[in-house]
N, C-alpha and C positions, 0 to 999 in steps of 0.2 A: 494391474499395474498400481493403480490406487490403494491396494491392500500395503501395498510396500512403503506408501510414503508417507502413509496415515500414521500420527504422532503414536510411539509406541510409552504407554503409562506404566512404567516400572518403577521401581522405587529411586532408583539413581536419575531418570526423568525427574520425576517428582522434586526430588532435594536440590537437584542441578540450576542455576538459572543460566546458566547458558549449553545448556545440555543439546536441546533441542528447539526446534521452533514453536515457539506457543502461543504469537499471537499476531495478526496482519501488521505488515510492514515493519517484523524485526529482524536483525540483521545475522546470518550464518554466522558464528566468528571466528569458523577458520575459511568458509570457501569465499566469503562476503555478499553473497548472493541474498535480496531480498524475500521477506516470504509474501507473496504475493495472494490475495484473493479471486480468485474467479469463478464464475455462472457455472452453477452445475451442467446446465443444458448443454452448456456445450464443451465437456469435459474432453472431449476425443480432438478439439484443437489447442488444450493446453498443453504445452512441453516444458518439463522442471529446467530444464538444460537452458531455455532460453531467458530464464526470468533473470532483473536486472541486477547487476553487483554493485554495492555502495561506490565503488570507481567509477564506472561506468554512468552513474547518473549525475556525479560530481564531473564528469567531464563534460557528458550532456549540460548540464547545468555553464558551464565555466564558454563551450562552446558556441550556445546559446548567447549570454551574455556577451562574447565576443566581436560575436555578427551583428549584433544590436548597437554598441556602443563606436561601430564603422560609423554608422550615419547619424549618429545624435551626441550632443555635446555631455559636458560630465553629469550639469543640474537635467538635463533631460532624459538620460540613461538612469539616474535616481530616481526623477519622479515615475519611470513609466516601468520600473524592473518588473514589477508583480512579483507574484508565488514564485521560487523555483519548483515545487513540484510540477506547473504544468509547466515546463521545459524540458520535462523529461519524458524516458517511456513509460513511467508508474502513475501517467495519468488515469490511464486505460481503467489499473487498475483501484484506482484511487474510485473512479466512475461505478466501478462495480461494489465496492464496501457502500459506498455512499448510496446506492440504490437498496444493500442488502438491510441496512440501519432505517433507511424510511420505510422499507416495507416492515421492520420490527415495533416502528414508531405507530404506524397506522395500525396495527394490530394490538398495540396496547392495551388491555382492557381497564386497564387503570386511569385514562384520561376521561372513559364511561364514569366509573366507580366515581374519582372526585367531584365531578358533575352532581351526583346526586347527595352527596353528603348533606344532612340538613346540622 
């Protein structure tokens, strides 16, 4: 299944910038569906079908804020909004880039390297 959805490198890829997806959390721009990262280990519970569409997280987002500003007045819904990304479903996978980048960090051998520069 993963052969199929893995970016295909053609020359029309290549030139296109909205050809295909090419890089986490950009947007389809005809289906609007996110491209999402997720844990190889556990590739057998991702489903492309479910990942989130720019609607969908603006409504989460909108819905979110909705519920919130019921019990708090206008200066206390400003102070305490936070991120809209965690108000949505892309937190999950916000969670999973963010672990894939520290583990890129801690592997760095170049924070070795400037260490010993004399």
């Amino acid at each position: 299944m993963i052969q199929y959805a893995y970016p295909r490198l053609d020359i029309n890829v290549t030139k296109g910038l909205n050809h295909l997806l090419k890089s986490p959390f950009c947007i389809h721009p005809k289906t609007g569906k996110i491209c999402t990262p997720f844990n190889p280990r556990t590739v057998e519970k991702f489903n492309p079908d479910t990942v989130p569409t720019i609607n969908q997280l603006m409504a989460e987002v909108n819905e979110y804020d909705a519920e919130l500003q019921k019990h708090l007045t206008n200066e206390e819904f400003m102070q305490t909004r936070g991120k809209d990304y965690k108000k949505t479903s892309l937190v999950k996978s916000i969670q999973v880039f963010d672990e894939f980048i520290r583990k890129l960090e801690d592997a760095n051998p170049s924070k070795i390297d400037t260490a010993m520069e004399f």
